[in-house]
C-alpha positions as CSV (number, residue, x, y, z in Angstrom):
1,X,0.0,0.0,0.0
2,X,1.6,3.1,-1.1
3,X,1.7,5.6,1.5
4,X,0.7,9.5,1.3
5,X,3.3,11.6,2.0
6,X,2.5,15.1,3.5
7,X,4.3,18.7,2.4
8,X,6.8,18.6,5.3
9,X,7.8,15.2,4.4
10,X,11.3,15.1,3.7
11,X,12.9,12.8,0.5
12,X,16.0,13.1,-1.2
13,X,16.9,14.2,-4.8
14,X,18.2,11.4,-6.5
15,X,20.5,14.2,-8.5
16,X,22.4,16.5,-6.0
17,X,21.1,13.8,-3.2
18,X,20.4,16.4,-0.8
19,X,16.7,15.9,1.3
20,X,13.7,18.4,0.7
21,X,10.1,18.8,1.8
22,X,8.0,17.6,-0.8
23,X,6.9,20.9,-1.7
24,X,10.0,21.6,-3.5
25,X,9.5,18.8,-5.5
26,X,7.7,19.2,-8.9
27,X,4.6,16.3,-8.9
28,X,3.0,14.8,-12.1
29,X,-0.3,14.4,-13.2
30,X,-1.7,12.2,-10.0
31,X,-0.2,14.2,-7.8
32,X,3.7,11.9,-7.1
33,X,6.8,14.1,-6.7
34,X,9.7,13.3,-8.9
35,X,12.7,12.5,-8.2
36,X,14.5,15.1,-8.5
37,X,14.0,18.6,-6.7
38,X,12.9,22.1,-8.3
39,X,16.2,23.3,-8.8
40,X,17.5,20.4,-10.1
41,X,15.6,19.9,-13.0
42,X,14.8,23.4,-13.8
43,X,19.0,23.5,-14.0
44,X,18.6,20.8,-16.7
45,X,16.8,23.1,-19.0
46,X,17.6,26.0,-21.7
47,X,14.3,28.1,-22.2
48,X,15.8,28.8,-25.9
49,X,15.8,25.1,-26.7
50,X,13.4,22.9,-26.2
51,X,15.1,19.7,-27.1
52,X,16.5,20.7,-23.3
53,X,13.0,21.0,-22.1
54,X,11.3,17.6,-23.7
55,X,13.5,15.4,-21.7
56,X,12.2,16.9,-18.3
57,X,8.6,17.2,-19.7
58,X,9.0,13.1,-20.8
59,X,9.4,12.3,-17.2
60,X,6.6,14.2,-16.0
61,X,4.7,13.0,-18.7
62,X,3.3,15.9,-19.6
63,X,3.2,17.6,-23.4
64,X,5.2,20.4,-24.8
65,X,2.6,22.8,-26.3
66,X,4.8,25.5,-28.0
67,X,1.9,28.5,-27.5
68,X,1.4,27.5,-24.3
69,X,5.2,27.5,-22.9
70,X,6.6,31.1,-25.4
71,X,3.6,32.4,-24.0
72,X,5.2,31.9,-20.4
73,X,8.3,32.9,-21.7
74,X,7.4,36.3,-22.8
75,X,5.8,36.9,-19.4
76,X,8.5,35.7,-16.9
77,X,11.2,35.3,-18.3
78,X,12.7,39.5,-18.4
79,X,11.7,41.5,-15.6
80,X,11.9,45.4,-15.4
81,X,14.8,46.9,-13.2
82,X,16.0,50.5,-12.7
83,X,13.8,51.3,-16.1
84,X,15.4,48.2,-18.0
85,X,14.4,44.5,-19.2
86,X,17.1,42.0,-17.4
87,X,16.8,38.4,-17.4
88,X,14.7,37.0,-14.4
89,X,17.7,35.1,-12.5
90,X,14.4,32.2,-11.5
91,X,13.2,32.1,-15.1
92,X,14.2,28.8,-15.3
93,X,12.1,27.4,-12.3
94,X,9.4,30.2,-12.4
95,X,8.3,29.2,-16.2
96,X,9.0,25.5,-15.8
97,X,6.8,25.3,-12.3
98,X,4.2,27.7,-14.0
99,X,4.0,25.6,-17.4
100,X,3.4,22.3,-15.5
101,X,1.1,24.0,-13.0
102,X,-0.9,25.0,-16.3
103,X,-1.1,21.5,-17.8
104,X,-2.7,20.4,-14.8
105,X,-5.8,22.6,-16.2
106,X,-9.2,20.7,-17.4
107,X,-8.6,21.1,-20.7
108,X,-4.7,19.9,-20.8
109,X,-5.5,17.3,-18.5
110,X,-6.3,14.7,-20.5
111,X,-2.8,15.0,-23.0
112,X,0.3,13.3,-22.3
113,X,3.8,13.5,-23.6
114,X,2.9,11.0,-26.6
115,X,0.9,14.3,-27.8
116,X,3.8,16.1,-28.0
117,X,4.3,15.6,-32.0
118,X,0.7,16.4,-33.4
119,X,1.2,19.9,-30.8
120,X,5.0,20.7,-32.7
121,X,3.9,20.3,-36.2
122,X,0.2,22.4,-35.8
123,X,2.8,25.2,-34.1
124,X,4.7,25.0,-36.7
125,X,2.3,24.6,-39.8
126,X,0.8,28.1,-38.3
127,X,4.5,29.4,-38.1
128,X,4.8,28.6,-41.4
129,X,1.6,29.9,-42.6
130,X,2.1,33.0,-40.6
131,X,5.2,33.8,-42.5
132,X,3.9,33.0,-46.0
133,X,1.7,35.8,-44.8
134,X,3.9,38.2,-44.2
135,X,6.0,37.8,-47.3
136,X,2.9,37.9,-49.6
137,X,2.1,41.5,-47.6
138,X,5.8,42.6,-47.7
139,X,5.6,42.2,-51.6
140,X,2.1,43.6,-51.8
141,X,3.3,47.1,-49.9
142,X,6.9,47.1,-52.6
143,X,4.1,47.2,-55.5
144,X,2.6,50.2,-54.1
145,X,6.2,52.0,-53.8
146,X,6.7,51.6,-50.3
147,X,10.7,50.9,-49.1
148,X,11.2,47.4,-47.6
149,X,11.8,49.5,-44.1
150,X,8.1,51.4,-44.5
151,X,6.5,48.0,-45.4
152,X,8.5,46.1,-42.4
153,X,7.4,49.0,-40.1
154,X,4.0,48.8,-41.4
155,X,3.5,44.9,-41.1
156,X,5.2,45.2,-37.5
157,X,2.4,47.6,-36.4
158,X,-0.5,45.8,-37.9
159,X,-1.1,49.3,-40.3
160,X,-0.4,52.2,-41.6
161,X,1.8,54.8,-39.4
162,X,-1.0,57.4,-39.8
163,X,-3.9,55.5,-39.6
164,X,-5.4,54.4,-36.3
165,X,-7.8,50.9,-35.9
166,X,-11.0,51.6,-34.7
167,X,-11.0,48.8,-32.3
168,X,-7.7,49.6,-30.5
169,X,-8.0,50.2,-26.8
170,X,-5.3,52.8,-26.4
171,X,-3.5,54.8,-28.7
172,X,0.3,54.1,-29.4
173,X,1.1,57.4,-27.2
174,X,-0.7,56.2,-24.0
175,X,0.5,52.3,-24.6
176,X,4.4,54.0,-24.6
177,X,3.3,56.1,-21.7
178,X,2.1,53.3,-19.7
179,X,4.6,50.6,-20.5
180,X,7.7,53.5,-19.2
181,X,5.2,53.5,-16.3
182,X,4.8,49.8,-15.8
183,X,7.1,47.8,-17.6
184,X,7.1,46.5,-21.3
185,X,6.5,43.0,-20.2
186,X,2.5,44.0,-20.1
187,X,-0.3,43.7,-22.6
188,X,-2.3,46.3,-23.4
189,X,-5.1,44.7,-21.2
190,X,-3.2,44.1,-18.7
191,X,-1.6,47.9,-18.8
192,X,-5.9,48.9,-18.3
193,X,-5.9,47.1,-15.1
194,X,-3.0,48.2,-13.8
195,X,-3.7,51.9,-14.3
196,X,-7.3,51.1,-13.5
197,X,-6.5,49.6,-10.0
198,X,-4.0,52.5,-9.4
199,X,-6.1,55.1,-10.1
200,X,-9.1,53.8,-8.0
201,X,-6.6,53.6,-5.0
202,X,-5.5,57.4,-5.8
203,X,-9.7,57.8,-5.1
204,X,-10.0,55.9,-2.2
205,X,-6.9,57.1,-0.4
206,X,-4.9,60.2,0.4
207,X,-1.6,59.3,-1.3
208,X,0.6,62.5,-1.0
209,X,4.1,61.0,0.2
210,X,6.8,59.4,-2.5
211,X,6.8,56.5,0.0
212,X,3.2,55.7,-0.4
213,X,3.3,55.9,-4.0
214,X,5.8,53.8,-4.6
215,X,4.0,51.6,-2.3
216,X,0.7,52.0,-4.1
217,X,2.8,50.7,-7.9
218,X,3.8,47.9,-5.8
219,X,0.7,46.6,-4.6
220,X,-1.1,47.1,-8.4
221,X,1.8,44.9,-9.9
222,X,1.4,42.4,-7.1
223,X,-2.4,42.4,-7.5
224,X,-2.2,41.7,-11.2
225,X,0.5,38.7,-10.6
226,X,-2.3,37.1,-8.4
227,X,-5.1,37.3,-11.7
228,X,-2.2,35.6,-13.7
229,X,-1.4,33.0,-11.3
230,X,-5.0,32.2,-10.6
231,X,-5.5,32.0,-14.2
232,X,-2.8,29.2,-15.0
233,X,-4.0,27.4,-12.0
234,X,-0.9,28.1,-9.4
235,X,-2.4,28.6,-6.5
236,X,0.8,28.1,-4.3
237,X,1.9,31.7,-6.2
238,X,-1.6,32.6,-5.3
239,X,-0.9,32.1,-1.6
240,X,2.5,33.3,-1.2
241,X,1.5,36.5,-3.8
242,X,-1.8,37.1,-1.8
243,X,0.7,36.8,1.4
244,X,2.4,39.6,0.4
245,X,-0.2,41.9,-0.9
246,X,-1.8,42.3,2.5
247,X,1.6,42.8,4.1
248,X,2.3,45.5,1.7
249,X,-1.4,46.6,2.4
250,X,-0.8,46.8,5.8
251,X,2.7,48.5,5.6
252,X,1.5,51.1,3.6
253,X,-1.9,51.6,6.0
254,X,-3.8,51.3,2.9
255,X,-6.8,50.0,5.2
256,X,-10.6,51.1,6.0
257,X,-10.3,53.2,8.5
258,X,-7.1,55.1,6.2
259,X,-10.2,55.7,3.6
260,X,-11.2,59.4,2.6
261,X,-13.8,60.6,4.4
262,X,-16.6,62.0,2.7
263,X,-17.0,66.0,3.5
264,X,-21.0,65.2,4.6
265,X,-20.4,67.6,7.6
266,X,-18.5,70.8,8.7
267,X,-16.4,69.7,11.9
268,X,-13.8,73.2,12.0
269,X,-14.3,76.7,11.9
270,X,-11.9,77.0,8.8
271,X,-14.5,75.0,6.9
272,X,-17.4,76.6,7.9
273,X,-15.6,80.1,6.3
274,X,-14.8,78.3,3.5
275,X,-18.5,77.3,2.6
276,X,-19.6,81.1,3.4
277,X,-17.0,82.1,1.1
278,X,-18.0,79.7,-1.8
279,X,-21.7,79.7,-1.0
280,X,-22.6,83.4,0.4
281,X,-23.2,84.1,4.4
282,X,-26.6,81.6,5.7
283,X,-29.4,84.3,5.7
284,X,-31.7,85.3,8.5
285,X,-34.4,83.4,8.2
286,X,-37.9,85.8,9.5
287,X,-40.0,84.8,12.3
288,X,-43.0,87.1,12.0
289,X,-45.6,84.4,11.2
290,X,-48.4,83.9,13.6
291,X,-47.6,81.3,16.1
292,X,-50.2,78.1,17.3
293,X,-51.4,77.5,20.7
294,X,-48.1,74.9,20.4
295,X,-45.7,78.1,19.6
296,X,-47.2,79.8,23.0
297,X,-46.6,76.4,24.8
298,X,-43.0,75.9,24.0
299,X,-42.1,79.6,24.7
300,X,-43.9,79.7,27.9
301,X,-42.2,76.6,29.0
302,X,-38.8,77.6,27.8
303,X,-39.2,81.2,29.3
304,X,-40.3,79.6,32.9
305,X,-37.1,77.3,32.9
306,X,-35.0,80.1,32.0
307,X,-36.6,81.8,35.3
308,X,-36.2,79.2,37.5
309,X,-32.2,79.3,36.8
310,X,-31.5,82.8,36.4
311,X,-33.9,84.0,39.2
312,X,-34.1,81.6,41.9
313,X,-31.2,82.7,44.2
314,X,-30.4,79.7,46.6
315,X,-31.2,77.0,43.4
316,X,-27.1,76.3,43.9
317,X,-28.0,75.4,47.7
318,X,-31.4,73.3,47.2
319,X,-29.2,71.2,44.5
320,X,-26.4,70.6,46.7
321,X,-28.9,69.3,49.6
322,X,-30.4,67.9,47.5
323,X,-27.2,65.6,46.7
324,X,-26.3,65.3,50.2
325,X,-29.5,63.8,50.8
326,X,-28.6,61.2,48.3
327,X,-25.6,60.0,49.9
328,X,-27.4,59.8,53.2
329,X,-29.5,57.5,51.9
330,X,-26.8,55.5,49.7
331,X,-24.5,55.4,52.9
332,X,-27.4,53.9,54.9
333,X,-28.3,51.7,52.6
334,X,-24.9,50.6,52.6
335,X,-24.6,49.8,56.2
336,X,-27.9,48.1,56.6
337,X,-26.3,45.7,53.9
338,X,-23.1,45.1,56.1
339,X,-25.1,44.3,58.8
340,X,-27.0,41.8,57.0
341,X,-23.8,40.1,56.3
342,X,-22.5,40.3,59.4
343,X,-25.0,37.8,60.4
344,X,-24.4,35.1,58.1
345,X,-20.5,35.7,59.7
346,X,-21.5,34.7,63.5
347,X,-20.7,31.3,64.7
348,X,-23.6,29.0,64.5
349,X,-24.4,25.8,66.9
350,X,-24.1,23.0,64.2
351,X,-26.3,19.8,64.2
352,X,-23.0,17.8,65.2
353,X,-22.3,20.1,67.7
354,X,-26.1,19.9,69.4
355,X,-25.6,16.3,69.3
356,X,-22.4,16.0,71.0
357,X,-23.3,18.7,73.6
358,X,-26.8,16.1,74.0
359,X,-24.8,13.2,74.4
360,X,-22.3,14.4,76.9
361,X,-25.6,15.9,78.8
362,X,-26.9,12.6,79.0
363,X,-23.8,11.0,80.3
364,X,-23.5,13.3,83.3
365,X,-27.4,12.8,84.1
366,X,-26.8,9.1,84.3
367,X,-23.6,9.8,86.6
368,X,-25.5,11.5,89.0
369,X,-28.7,8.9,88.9
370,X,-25.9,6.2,89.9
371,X,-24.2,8.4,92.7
372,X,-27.7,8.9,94.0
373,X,-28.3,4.8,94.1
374,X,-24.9,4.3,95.7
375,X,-25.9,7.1,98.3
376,X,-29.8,4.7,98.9
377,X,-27.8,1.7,99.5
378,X,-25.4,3.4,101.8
């Protein structure tokens, strides 16, 4: 019976023979680990060959779908630092652990290696076709007069240099804006929800500081990283990237309570001269109209409270005897309580006691009755 091994487990790589958890070993398609660790067989690998990457994929058993795995490869494997594209140092283990995450997915789940061939040759008939396609439109544009840079330019943009298409999302301005912003290793979706996400944070927070921004671009990338790992499936990346966005959150106090407050209400004196400087001085409303019997009412009361303050001279004095008399009555209240409890704190007779004070009562009444027939006989 095989037995389940747990994430903590240790085994050993059967490569550099050193012991790992399980967890940093890659698992095939029921869920085994191989033999060898992450870093060993993402080592074994050259992301710009994949007769490297077949041999890895064989023992997995999983196939090698060319879209699938240059679509990783554009994503992870440069990264943007100090404004430039660098080689990810992990790309190795990042796209390899990604790409077998991905074939794990419902509708790659059911292919093997042995599908590898009918996957090379469809990516390669639409290479082929692909480039049929460009030649034909490279010697269509030479007819019309254009140089072979113009038409290469043109083809490379998908159209003219002064005509726009009416279903692009953002014009090649904004797209150069954002990607200096963001990184070139976006699409243009993706560059929408990035400067979607940041800008709805600019709304919901006061961001004023460098610190905080930089905080804020932090937390957009990392929240986008989360969509893409959900997406292929990698929901260890999910955890660990989720794991981070709230500590980032947190760091940055981007929290509820950190929210902008909507101006409902005027709580200082500086904005309460602000709105009678943007809105005019409130007017004096008139009070001419005939009062009700309920207008006379509320006067008459008000006026007769305001008489019994202002005008009754020893109203100080009644109050304060007033509160005198309450402690009085508190403070006797309090000591008729202590003496109740004082009661339940005397000594009592107990029944064992009664008993024993009955039994040693009877004893000395049947002394004396047996003194008193000694004295008879006498």
């Amino acid at each position: 019976m095989a037995t389940t091994l747990l994430e903590t487990d240790k085994i050993s790589c059967e490569r550099c023979g050193r012991e790992f958890k399980v967890k940093d070993f890659y698992k095939d398609k029921n869920g085994n680990p191989m033999k060898k660790c992450k870093k060993c067989m993402a080592s074994m690998i050259d992301l710009n060959s994949y007769s490297t990457v077949l041999p890895v994929l064989k023992e997995i058993n999983i196939p090698y779908i060319p879209t699938e795995f240059e679509s990783l490869k554009e994503r992870y494997m440069f990264t943007e630092k100090n404004g430039q594209l660098v080689r990810n140092p992990n790309a190795n283990q990042t796209i390899l652990g990604k790409y077998i995450g991905k074939m794990k997915l419902l509708q790659f789940k059911d292919y093997n290696y042995e599908d590898t061939p009918k996957f090379v040759e469809a990516f390669e008939d639409k290479k082929t076709e692909e480039e049929e396609e460009v030649k034909k439109r490279i010697d269509e544009l030479l007819a019309e007069g254009y140089n072979i840079e113009n038409a290469l330019a043109i083809i490379l943009h998908g159209k003219e240099e002064d005509e726009e298409e009416d279903d692009a999302l953002l014009t090649r301005a904004q797209i150069k804006e954002l990607k200096l912003k963001w990184g070139s290793s976006y699409t243009e979706e993706e560059l929408i929800q990035l400067e979607t996400f940041y800008r709805e944070m600019h709304d919901s927070y006061d961001i004023v500081t460098a610190s905080h921004e930089d905080y804020l671009k932090k937390i957009v990338r990392l929240s986008i990283r989360i969509d893409q790992a959900i997406e292929i499936a990698d929901y260890e990346a999910v955890g660990k990237l989720s794991t981070n966005y709230d500590k980032f959150m947190k760091s940055a106090k981007f929290t509820a309570s950190q929210k902008k407050e909507e101006e409902a209400y005027i709580d200082s004196f500086s904005e309460m001269s602000r709105l009678a400087e943007e809105v005019g001085f409130i007017p004096v409303y008139h009070t001419d109209e005939p009062q009700d019997i309920v207008d006379v009412t509320l006067r008459d009361l008000n006026n007769y409270t305001k008489n019994l303050i202002e005008k009754e001279p020893g109203l100080a004095t009644l109050i304060e005897q007033a509160f005198e008399a309450i402690k009085q009555e508190e403070e006797k209240d309090r000591m008729a309580e202590d003496e109740d409890d004082s009661l339940f704190d005397k000594d009592f007779i107990t029944d064992e006691d009664y008993f024993k004070d009955a039994e040693i009562l009877a004893e000395d009444q049947w002394g004396d009755e047996v003194d008193d027939d000694d004295d008879n006989e006498d």
